[in-house]
Backbone as CSV, one residue per row, in Angstrom:
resi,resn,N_x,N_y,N_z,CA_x,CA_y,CA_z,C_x,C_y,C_z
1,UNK,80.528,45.987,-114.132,81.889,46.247,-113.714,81.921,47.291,-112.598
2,UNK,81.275,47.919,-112.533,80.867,48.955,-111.625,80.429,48.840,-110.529
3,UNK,80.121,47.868,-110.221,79.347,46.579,-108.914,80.745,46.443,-108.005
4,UNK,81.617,45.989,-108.924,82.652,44.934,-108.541,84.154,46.075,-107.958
5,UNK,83.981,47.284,-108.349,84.989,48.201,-107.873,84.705,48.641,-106.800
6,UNK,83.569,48.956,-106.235,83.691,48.929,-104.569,83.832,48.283,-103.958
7,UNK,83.580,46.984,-104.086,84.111,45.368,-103.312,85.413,45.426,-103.596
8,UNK,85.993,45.833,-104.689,87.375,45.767,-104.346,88.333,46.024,-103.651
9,UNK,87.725,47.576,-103.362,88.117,48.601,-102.041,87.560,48.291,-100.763
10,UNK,87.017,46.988,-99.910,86.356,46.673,-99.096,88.176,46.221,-98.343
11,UNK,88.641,45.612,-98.866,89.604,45.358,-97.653,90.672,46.441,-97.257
12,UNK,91.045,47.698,-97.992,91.622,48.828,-97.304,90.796,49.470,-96.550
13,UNK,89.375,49.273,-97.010,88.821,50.113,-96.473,88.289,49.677,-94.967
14,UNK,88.547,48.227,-94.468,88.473,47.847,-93.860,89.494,47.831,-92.690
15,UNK,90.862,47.388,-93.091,92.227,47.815,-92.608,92.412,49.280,-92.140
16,UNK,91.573,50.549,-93.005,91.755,51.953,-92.291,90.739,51.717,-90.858
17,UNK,89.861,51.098,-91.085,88.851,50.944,-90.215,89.442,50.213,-88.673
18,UNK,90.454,49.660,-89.130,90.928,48.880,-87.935,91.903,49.552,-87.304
19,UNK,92.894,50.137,-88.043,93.860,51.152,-87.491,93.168,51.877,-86.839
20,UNK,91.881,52.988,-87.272,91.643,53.828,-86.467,91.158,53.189,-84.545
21,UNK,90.502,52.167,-85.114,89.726,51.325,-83.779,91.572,51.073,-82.842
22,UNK,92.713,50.137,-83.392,93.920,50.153,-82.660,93.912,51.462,-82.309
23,UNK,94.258,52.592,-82.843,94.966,53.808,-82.084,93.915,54.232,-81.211
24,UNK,92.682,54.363,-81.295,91.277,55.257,-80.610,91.893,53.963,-78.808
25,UNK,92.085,52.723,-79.027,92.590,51.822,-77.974,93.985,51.919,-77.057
26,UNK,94.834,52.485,-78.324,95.878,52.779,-77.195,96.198,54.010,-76.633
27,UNK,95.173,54.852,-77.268,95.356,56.281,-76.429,94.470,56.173,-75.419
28,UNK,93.682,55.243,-75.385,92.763,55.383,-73.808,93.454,54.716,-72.662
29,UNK,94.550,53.935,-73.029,94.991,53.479,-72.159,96.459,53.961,-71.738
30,UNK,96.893,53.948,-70.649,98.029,54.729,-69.972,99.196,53.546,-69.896
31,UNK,100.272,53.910,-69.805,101.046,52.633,-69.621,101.046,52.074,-68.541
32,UNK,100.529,52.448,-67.400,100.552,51.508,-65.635,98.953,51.061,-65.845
33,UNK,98.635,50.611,-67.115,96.735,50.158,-66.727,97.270,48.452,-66.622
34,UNK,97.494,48.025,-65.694,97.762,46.500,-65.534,97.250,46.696,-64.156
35,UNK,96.318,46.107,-64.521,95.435,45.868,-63.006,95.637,44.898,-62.185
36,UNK,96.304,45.006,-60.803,96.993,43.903,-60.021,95.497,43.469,-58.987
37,UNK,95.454,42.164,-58.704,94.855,41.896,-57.295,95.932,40.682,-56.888
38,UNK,96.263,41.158,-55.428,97.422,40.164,-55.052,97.126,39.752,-53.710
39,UNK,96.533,38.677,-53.264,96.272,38.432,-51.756,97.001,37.314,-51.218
40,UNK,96.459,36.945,-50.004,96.861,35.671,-49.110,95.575,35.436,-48.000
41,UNK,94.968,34.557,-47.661,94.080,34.112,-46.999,94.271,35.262,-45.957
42,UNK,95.572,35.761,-45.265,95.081,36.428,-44.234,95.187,38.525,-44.422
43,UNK,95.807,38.494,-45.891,95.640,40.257,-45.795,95.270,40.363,-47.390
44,UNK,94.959,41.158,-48.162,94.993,41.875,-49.083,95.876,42.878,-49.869
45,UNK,97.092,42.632,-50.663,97.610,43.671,-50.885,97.398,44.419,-51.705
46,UNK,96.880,44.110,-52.873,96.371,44.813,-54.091,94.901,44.422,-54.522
47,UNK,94.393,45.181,-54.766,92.957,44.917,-55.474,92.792,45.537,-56.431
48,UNK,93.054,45.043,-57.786,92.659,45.900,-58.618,92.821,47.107,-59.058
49,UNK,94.643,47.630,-58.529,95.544,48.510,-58.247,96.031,48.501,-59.522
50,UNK,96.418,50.117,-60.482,97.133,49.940,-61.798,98.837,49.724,-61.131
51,UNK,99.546,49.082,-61.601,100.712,48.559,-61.344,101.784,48.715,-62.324
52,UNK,102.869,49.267,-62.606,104.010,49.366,-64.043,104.339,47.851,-64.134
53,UNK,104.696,47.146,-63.176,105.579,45.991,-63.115,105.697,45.370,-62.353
54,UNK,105.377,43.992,-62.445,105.359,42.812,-61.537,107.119,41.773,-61.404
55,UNK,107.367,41.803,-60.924,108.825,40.637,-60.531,108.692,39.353,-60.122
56,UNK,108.432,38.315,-60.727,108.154,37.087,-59.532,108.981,36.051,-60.417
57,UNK,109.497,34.428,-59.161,109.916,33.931,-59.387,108.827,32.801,-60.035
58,UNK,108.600,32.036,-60.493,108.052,30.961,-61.059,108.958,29.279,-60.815
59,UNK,107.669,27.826,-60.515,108.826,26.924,-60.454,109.431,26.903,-61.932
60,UNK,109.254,27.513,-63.194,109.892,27.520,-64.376,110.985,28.496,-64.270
61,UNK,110.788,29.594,-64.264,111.810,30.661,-64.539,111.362,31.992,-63.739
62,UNK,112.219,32.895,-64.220,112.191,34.213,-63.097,110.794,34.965,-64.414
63,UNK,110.193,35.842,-63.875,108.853,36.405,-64.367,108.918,37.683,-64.753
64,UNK,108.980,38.614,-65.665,109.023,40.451,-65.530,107.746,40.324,-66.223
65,UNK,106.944,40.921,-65.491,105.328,40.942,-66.231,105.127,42.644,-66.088
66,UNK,104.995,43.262,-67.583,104.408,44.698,-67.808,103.183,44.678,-68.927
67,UNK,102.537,45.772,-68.413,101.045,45.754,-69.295,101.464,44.948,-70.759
68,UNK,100.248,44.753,-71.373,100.512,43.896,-72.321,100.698,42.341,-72.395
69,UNK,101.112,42.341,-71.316,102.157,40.851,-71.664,101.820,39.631,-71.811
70,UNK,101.670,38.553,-72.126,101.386,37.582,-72.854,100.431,36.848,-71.682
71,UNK,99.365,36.171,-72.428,98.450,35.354,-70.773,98.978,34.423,-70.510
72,UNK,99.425,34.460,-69.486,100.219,33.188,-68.657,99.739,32.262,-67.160
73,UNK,100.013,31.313,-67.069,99.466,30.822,-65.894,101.335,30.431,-65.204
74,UNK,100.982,30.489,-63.617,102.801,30.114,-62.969,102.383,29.669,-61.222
75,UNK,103.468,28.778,-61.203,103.405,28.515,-59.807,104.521,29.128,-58.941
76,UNK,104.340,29.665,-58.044,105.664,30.705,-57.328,106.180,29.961,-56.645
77,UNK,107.305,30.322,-56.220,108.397,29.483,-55.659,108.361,30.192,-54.582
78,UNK,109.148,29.576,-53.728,109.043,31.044,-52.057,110.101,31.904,-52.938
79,UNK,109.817,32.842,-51.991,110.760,34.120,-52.230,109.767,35.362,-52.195
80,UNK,110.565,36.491,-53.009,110.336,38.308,-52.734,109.296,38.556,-54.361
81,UNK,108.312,39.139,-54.177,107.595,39.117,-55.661,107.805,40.768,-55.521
82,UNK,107.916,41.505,-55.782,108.524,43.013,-56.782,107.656,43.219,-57.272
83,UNK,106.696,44.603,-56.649,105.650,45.193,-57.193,105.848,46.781,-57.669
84,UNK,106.394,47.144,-58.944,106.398,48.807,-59.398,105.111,48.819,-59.366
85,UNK,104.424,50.505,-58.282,103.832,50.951,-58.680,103.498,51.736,-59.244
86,UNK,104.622,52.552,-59.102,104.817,53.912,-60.021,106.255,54.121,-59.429
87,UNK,106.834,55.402,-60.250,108.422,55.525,-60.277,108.813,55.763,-59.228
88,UNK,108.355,55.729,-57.812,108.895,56.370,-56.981,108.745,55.197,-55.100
89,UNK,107.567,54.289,-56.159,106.734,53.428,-55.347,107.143,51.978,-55.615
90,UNK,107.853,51.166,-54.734,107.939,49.715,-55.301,108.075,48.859,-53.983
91,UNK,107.149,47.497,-54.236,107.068,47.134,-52.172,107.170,45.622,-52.686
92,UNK,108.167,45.041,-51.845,108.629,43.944,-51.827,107.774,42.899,-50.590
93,UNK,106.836,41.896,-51.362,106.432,41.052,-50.683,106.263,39.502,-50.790
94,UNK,106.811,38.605,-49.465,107.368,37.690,-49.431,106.468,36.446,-49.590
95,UNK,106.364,35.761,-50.288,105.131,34.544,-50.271,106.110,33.493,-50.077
96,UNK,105.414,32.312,-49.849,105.837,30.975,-49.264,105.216,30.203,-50.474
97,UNK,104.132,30.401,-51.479,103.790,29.559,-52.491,102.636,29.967,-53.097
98,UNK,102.144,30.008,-53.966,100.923,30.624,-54.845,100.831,30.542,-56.312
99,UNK,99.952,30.853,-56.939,99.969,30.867,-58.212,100.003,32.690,-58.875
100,UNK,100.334,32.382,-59.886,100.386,33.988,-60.734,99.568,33.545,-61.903
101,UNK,98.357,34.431,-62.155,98.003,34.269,-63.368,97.743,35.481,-64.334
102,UNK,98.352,35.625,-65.430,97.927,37.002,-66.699,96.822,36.916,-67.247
103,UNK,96.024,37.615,-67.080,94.733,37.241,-68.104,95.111,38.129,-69.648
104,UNK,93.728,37.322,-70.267,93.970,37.994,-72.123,93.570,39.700,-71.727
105,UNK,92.729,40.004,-70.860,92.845,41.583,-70.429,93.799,42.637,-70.108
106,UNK,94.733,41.608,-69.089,95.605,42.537,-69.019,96.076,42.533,-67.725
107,UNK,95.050,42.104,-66.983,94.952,41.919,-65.514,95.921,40.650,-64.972
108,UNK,96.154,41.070,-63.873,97.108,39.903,-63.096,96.648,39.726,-61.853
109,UNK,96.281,38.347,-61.593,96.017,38.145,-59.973,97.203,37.107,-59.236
110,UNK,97.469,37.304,-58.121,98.441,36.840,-57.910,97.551,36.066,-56.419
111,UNK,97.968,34.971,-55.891,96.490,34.501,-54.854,98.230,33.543,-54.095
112,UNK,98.920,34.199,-52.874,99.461,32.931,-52.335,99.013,31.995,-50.545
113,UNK,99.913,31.383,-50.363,99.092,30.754,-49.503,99.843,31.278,-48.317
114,UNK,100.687,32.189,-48.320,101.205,32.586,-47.063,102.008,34.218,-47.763
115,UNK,101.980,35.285,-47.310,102.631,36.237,-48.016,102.370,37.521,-46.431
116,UNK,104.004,38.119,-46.633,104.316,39.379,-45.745,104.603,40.306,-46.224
117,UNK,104.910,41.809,-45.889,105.264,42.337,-46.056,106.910,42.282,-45.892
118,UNK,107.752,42.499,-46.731,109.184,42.635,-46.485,109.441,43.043,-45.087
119,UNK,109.066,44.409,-45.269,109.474,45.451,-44.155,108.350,44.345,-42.779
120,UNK,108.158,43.706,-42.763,107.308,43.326,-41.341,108.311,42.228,-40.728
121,UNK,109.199,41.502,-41.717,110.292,40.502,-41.572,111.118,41.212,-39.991
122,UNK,111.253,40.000,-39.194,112.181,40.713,-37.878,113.333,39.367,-38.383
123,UNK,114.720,39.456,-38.730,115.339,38.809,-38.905,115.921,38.437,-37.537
124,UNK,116.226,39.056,-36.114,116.271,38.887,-34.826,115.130,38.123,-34.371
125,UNK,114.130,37.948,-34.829,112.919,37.305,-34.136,112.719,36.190,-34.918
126,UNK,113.044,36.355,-35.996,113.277,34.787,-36.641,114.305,33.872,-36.087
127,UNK,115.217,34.594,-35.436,116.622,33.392,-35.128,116.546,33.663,-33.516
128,UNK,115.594,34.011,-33.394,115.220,33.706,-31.857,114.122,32.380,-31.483
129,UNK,113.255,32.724,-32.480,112.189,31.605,-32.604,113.467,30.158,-33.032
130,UNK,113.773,30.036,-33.976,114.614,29.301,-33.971,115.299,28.639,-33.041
131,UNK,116.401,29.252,-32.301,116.593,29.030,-31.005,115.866,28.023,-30.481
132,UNK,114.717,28.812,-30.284,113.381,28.279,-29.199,113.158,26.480,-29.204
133,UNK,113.037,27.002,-30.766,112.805,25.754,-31.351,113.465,24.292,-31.387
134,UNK,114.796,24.130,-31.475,115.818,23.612,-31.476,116.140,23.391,-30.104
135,UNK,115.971,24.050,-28.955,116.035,23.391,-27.203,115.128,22.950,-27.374
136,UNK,113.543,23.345,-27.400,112.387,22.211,-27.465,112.822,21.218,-28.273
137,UNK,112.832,20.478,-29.781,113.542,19.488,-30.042,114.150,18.596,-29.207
138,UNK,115.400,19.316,-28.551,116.725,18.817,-28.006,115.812,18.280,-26.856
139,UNK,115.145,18.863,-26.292,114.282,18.437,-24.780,113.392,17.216,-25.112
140,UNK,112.689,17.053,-26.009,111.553,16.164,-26.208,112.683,14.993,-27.006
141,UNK,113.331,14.653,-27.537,114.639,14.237,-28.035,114.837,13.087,-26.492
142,UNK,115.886,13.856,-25.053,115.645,13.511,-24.481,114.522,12.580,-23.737
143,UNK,113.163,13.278,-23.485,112.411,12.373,-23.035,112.215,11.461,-23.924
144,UNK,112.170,11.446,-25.299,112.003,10.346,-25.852,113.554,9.404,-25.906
145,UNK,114.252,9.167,-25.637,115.444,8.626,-25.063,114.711,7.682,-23.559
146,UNK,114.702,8.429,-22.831,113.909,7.945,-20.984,113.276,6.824,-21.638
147,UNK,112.415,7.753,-22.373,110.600,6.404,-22.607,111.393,5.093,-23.292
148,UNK,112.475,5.250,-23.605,112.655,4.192,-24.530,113.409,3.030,-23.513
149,UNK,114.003,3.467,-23.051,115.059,2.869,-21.915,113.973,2.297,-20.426
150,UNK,112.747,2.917,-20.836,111.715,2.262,-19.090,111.103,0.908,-20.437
């Protein structure tokens, strides 16, 4: 009988064993440990940067990703993805299409196929190009009218 009373105590004693291992885990970690890498074929914005909070749109739904958060895979929609880096730090950058993925770590990589900086946007130089664009049209429009009529 005496055998059988320490096996009995094997699963609290196991459960204290695990609590201590959870808490010894969340005191090493800080609440901004969400490690971002966020690129585009032509710049780098994050590598492996601790981050509070990610913002992105998804073709499913809108995204709030903070440490912890569940592993997810997403396809981005165009638009502004919302990067907290800390309370004082937050930079808005624009992709045209990409994927977002959460890993079971913790980590988030974000990889799109075209992405700016907000602040680099010339909204005057966009509706100038435009412009541009739309007389060329209108011109080649024309000659293709001529070619059709010889």
């Amino acid at each position: 009988m005496a055998l059988f009373l320490p096996l009995s105590n094997a699963p609290r004693l196991m459960r204290q064993c695990s609590r201590v291992v959870t808490t010894q885990l969340q005191a090493s970690r800080n609440y901004a440990d969400m490690p971002l890498t966020f690129a585009s074929p032509s710049e780098v914005f994050f590598k492996e940067e601790n981050v509070r909070q990610i913002d992105a749109t998804t073709l499913s739904s809108t995204v709030g990703i903070l440490p912890n958060h569940v592993p997810m895979l997403g396809v981005l929609k165009p638009g502004v993805v919302r990067v907290v880096v800390d309370e004082s730090v937050t930079r808005n950058i624009f992709v045209s299409s990409g994927s977002l993925t959460v890993n079971p770590d913790g980590s988030v990589q974000i990889l799109a196929e075209e992405a700016t900086d907000v602040a680099n946007l010339d909204a005057a130089a966009a509706e100038r190009d435009s412009m541009l664009l739309k007389t060329q049209h209108q011109q080649l429009q024309r000659i293709r009218n001529v070619w059709r009529k010889i």
